[in-house]
N, CA, C and O atoms as a GROMACS GRO file, in nm:
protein
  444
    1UNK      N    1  11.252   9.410   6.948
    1UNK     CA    2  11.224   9.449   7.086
    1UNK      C    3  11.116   9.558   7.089
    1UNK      O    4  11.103   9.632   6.991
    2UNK      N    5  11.052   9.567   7.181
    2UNK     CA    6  10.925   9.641   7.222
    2UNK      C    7  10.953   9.781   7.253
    2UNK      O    8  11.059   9.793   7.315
    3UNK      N    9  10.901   9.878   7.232
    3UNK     CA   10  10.961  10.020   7.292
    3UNK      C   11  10.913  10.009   7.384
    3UNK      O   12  10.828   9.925   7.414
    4UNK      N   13  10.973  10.117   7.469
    4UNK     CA   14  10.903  10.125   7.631
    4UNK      C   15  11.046  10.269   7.667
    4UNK      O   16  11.157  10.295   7.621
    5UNK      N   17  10.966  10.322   7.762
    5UNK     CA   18  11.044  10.455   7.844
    5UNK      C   19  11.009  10.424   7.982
    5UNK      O   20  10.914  10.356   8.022
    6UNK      N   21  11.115  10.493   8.058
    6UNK     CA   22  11.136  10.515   8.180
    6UNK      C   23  11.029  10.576   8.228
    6UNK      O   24  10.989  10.626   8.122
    7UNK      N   25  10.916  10.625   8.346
    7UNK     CA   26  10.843  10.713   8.418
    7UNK      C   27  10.916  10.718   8.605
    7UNK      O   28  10.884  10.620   8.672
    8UNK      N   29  10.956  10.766   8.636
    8UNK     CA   30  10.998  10.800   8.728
    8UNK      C   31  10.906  10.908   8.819
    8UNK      O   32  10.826  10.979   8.758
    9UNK      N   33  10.920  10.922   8.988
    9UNK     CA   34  10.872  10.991   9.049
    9UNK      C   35  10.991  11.048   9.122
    9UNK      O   36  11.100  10.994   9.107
   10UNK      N   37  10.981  11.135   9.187
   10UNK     CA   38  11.075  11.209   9.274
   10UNK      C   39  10.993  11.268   9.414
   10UNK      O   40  10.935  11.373   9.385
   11UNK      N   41  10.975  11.234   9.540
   11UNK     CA   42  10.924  11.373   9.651
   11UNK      C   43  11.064  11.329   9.792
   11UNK      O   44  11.144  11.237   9.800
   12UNK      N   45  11.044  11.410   9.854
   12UNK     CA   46  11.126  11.443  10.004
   12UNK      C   47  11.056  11.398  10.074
   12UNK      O   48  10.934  11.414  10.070
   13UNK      N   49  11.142  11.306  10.189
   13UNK     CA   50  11.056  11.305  10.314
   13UNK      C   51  11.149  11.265  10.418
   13UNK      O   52  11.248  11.202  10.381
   14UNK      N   53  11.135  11.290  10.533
   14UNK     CA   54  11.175  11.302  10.659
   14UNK      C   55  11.261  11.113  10.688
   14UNK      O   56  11.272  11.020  10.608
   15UNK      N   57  11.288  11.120  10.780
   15UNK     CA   58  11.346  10.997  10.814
   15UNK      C   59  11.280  10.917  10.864
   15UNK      O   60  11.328  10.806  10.886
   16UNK      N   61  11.137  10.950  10.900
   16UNK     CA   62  11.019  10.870  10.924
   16UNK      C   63  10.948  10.821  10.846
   16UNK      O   64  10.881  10.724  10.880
   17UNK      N   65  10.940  10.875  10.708
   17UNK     CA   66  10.876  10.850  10.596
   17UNK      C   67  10.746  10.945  10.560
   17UNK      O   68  10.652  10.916  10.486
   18UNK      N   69  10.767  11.066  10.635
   18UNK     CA   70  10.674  11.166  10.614
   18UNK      C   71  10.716  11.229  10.532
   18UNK      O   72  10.832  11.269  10.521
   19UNK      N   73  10.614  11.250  10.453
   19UNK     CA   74  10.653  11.359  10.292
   19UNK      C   75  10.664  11.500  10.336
   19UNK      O   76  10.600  11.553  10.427
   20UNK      N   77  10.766  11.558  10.251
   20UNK     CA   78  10.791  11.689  10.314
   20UNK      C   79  10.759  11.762  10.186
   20UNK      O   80  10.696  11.867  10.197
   21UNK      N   81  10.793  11.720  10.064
   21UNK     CA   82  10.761  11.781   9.944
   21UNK      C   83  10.753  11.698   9.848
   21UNK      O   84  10.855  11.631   9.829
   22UNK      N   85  10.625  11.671   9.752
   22UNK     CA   86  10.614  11.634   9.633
   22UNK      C   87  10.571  11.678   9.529
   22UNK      O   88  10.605  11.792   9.499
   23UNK      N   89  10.482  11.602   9.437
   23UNK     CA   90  10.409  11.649   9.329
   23UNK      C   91  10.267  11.709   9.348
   23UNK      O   92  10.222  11.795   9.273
   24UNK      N   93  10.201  11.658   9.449
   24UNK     CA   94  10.117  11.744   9.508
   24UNK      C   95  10.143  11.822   9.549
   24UNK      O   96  10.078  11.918   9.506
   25UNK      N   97  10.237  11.855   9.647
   25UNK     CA   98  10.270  11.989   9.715
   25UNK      C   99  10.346  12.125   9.645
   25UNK      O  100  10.347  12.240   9.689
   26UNK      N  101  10.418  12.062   9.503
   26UNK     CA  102  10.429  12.127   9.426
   26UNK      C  103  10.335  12.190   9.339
   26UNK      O  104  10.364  12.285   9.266
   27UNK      N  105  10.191  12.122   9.348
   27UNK     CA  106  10.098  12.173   9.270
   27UNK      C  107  10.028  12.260   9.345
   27UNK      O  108   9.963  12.352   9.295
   28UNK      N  109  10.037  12.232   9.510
   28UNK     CA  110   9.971  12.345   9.614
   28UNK      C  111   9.978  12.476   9.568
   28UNK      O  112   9.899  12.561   9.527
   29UNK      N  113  10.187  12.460   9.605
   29UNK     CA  114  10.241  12.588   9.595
   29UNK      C  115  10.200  12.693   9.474
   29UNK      O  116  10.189  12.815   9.477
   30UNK      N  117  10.179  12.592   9.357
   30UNK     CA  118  10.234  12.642   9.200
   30UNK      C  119  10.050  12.748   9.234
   30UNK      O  120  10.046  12.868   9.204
   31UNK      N  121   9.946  12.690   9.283
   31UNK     CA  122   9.811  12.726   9.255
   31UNK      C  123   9.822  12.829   9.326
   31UNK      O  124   9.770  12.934   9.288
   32UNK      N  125   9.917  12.817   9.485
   32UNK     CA  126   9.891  12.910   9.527
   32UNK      C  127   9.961  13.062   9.489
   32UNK      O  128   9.904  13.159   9.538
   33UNK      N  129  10.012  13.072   9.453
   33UNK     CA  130  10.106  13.161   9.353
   33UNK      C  131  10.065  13.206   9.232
   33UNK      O  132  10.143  13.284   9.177
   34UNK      N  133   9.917  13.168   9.148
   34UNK     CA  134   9.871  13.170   9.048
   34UNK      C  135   9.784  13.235   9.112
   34UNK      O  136   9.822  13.352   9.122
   35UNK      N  137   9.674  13.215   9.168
   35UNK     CA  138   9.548  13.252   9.280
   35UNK      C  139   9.566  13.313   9.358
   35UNK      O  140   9.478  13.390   9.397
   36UNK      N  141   9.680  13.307   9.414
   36UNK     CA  142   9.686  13.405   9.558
   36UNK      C  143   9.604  13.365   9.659
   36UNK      O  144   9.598  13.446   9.752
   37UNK      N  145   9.518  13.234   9.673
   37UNK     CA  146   9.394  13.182   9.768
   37UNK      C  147   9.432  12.986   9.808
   37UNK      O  148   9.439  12.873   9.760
   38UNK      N  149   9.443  13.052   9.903
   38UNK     CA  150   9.422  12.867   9.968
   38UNK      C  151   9.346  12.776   9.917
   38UNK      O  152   9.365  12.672   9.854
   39UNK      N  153   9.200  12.869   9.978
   39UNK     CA  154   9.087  12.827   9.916
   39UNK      C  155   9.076  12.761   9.821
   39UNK      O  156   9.070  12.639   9.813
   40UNK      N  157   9.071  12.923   9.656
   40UNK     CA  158   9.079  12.884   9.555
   40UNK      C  159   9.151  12.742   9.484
   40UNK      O  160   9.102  12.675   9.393
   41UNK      N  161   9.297  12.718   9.562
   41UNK     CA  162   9.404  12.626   9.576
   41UNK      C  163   9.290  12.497   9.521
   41UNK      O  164   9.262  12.436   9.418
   42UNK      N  165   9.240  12.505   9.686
   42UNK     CA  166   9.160  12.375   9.701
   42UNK      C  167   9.071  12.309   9.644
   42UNK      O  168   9.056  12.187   9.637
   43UNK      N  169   8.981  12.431   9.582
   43UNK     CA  170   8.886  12.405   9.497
   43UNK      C  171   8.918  12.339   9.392
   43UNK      O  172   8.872  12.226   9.380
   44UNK      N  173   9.008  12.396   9.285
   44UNK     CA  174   9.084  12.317   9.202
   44UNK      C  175   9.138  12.221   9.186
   44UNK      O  176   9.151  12.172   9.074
   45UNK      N  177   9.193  12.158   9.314
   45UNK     CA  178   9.311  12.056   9.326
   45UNK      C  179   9.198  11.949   9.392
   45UNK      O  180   9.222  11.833   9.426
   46UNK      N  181   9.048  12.030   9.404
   46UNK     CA  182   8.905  11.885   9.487
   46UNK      C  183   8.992  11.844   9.571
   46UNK      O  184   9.048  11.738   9.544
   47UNK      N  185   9.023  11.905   9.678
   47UNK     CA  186   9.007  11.909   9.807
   47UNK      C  187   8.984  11.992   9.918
   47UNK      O  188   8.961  12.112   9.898
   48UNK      N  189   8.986  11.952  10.021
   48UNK     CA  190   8.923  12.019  10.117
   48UNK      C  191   9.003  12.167  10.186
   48UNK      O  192   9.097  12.142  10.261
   49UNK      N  193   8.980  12.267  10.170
   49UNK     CA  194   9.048  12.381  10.261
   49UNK      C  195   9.172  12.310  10.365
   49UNK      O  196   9.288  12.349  10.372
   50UNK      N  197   9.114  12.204  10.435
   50UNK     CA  198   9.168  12.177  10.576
   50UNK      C  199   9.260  12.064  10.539
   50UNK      O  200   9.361  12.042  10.606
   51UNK      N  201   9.228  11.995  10.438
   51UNK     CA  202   9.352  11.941  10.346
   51UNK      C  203   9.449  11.986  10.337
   51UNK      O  204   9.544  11.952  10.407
   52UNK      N  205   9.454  12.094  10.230
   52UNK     CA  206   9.547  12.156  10.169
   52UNK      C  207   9.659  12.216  10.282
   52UNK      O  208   9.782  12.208  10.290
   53UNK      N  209   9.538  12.290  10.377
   53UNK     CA  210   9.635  12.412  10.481
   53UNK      C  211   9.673  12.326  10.551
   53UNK      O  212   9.754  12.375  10.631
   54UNK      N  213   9.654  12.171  10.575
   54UNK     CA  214   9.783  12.041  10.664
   54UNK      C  215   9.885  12.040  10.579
   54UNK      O  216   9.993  12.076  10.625
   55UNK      N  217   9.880  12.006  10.461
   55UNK     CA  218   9.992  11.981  10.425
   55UNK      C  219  10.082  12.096  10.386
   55UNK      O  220  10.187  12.038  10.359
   56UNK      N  221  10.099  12.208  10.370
   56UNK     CA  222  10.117  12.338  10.391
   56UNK      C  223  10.196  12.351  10.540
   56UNK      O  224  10.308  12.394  10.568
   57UNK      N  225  10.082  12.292  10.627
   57UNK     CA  226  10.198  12.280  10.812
   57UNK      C  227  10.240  12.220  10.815
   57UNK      O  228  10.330  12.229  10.898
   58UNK      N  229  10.232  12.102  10.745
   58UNK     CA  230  10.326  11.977  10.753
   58UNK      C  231  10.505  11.985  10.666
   58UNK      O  232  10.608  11.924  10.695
   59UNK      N  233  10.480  12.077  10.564
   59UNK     CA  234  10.603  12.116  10.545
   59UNK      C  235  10.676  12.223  10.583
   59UNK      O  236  10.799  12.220  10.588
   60UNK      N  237  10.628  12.294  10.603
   60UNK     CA  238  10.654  12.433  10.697
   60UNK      C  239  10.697  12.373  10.841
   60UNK      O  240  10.799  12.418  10.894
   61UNK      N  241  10.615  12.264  10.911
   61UNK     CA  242  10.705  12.184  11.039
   61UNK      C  243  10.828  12.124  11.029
   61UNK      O  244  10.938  12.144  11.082
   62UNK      N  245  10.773  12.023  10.926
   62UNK     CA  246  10.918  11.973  10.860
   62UNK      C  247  11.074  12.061  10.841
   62UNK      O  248  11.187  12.018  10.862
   63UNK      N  249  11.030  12.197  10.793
   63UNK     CA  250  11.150  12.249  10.734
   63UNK      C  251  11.216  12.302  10.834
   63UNK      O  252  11.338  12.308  10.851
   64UNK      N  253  11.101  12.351  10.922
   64UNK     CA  254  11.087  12.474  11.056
   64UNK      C  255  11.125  12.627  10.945
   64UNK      O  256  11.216  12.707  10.965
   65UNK      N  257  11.019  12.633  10.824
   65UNK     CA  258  11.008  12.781  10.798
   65UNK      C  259  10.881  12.800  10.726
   65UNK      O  260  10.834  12.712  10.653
   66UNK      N  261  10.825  12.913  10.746
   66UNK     CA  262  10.728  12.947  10.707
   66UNK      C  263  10.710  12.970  10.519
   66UNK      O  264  10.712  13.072  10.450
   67UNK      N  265  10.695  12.862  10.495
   67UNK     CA  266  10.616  12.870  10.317
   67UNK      C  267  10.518  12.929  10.258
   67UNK      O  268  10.526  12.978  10.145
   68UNK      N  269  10.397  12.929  10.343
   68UNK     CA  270  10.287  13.026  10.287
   68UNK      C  271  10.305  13.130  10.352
   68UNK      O  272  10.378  13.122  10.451
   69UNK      N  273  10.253  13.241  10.320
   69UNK     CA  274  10.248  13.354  10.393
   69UNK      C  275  10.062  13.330  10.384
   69UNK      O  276  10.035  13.256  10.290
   70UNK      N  277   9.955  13.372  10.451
   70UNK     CA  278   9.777  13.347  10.403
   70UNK      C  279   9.791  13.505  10.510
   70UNK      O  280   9.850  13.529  10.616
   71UNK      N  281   9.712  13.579  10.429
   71UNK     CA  282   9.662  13.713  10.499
   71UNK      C  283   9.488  13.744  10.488
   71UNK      O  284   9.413  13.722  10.393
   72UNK      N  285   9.477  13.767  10.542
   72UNK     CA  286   9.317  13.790  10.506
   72UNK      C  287   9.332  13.950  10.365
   72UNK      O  288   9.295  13.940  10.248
   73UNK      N  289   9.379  14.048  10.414
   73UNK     CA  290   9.378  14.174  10.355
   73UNK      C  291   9.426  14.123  10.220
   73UNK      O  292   9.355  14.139  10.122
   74UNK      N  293   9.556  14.057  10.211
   74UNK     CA  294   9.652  14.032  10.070
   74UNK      C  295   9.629  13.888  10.028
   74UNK      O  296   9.697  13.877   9.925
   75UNK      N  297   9.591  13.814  10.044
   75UNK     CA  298   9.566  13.688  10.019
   75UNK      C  299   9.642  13.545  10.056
   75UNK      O  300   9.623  13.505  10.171
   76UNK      N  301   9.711  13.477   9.983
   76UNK     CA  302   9.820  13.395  10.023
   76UNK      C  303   9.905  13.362   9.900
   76UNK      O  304   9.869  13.319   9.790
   77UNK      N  305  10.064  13.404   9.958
   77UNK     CA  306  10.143  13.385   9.855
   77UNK      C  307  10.247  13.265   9.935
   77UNK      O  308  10.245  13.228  10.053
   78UNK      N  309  10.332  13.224   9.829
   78UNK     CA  310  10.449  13.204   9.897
   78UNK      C  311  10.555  13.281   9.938
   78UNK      O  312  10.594  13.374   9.866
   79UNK      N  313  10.614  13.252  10.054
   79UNK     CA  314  10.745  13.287  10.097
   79UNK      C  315  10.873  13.324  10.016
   79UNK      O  316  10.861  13.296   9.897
   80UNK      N  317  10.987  13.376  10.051
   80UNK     CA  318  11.112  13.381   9.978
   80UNK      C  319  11.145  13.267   9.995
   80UNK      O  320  11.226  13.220   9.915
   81UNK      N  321  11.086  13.167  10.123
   81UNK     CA  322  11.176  13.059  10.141
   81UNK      C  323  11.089  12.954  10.030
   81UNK      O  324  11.147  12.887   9.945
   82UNK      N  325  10.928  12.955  10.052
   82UNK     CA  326  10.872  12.874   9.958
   82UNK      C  327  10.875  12.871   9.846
   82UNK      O  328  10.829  12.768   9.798
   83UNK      N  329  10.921  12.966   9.758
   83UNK     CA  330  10.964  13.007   9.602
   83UNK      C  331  11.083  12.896   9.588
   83UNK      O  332  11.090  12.799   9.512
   84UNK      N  333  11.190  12.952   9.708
   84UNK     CA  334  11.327  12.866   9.666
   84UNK      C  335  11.296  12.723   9.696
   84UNK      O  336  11.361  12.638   9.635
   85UNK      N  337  11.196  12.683   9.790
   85UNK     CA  338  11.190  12.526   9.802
   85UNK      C  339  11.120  12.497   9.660
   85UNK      O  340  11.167  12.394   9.614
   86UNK      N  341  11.037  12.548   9.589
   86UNK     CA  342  10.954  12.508   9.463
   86UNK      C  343  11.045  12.511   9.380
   86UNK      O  344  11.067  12.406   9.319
   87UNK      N  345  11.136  12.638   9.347
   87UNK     CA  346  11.265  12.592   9.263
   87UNK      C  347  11.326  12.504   9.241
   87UNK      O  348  11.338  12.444   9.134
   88UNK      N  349  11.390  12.477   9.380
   88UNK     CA  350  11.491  12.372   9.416
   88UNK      C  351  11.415  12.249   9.367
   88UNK      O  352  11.475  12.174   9.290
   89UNK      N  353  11.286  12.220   9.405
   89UNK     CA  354  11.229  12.061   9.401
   89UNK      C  355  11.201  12.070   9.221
   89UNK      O  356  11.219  11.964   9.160
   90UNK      N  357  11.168  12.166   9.156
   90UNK     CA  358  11.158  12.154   9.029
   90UNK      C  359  11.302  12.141   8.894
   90UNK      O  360  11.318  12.118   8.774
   91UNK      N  361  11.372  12.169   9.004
   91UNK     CA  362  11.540  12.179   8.936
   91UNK      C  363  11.584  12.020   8.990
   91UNK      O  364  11.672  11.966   8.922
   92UNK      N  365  11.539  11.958   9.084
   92UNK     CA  366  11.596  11.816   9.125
   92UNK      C  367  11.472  11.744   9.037
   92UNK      O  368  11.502  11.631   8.997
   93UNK      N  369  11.366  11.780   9.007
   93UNK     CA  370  11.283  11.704   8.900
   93UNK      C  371  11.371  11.659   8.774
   93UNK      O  372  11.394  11.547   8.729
   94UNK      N  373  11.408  11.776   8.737
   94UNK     CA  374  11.426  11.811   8.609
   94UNK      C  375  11.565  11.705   8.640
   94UNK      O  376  11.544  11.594   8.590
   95UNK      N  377  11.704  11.715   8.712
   95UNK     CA  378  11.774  11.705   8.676
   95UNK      C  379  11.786  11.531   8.732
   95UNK      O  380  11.890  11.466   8.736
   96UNK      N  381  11.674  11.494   8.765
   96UNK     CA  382  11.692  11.353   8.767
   96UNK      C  383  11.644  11.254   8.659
   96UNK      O  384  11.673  11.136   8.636
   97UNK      N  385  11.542  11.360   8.590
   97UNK     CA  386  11.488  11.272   8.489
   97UNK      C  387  11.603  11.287   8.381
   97UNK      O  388  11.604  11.203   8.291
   98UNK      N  389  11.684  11.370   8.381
   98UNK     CA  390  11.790  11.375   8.291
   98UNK      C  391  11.869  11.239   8.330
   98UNK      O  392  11.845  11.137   8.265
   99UNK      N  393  11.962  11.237   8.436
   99UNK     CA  394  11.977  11.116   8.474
   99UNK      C  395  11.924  11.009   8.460
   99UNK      O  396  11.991  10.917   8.413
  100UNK      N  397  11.757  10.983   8.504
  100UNK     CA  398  11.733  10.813   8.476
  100UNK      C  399  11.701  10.816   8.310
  100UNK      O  400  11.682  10.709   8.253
  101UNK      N  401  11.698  10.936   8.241
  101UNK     CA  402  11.695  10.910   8.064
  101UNK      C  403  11.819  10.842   8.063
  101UNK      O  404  11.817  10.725   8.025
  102UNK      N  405  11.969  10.911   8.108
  102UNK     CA  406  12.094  10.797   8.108
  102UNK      C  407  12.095  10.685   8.141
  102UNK      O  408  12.157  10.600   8.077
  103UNK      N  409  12.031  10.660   8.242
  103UNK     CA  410  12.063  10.543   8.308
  103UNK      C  411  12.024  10.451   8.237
  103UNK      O  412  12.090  10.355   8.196
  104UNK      N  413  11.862  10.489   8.211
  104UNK     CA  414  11.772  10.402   8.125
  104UNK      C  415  11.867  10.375   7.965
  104UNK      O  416  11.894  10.264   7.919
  105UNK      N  417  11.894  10.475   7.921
  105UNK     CA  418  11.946  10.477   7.786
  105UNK      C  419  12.086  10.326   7.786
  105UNK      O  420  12.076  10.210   7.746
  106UNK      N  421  12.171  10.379   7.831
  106UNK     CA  422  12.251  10.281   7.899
  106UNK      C  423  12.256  10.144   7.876
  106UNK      O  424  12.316  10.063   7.804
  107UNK      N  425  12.125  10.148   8.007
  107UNK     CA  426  12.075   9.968   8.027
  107UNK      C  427  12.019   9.942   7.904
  107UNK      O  428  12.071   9.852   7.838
  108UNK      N  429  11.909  10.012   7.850
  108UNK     CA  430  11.814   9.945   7.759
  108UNK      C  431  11.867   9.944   7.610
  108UNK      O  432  11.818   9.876   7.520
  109UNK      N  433  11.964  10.021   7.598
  109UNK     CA  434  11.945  10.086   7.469
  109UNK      C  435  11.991   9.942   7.366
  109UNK      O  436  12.080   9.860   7.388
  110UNK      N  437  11.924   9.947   7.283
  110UNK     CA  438  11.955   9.840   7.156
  110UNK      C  439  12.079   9.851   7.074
  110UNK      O  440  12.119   9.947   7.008
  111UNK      N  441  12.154   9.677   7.098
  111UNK     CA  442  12.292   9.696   7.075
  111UNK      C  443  12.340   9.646   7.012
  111UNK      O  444  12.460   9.667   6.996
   0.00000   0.00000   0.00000
């Protein structure tokens, strides 16, 4: 038999099918927290300022709480609340790929 592994994705989204948090938005947050700049964010991630700061309102609408904090004087960090949503979504990463390694292991495993 052939090897092969599981790749799995994980993001949140609303009951409409609007994304509220993924792997992009996890990479927003992570830049913006490294940089301290939207901007900077954007530059990196090649896209547009007006990109980035939608999807930024788009989860901040979604949640109804404020995730970025953007100051002109201090720059832009995340929130107490946006730290714990980046946690949380990186702890349900983690603990699902643990899971579909079982699941996968399970089904596939050579017997």
């Amino acid at each position: 038999m052939f090897k092969m592994r599981l790749k799995s994705r994980q993001w949140l989204e609303d009951l409409d099918g609007n994304i509220i948090m993924g792997e992009g938005r996890q990479r927003i947050f992570e830049l913006i927290e490294e940089t301290g700049s939207i901007n900077q964010t954007a530059k990196l991630m090649r896209m547009s300022y007006r990109g980035v700061w939608g999807k930024i309102k788009a989860t901040e609408e979604h949640l109804n709480k404020k995730i970025v904090l953007a100051e002109r004087r201090h720059g832009s960090r995340l929130t107490k609340e946006g730290k714990e949503l980046l946690g949380s979504y990186r702890q349900l990463k983690v603990d699902c790929r643990k899971a579909d390694e079982e699941i996968f292991n399970r089904i596939f495993a050579d017997g």
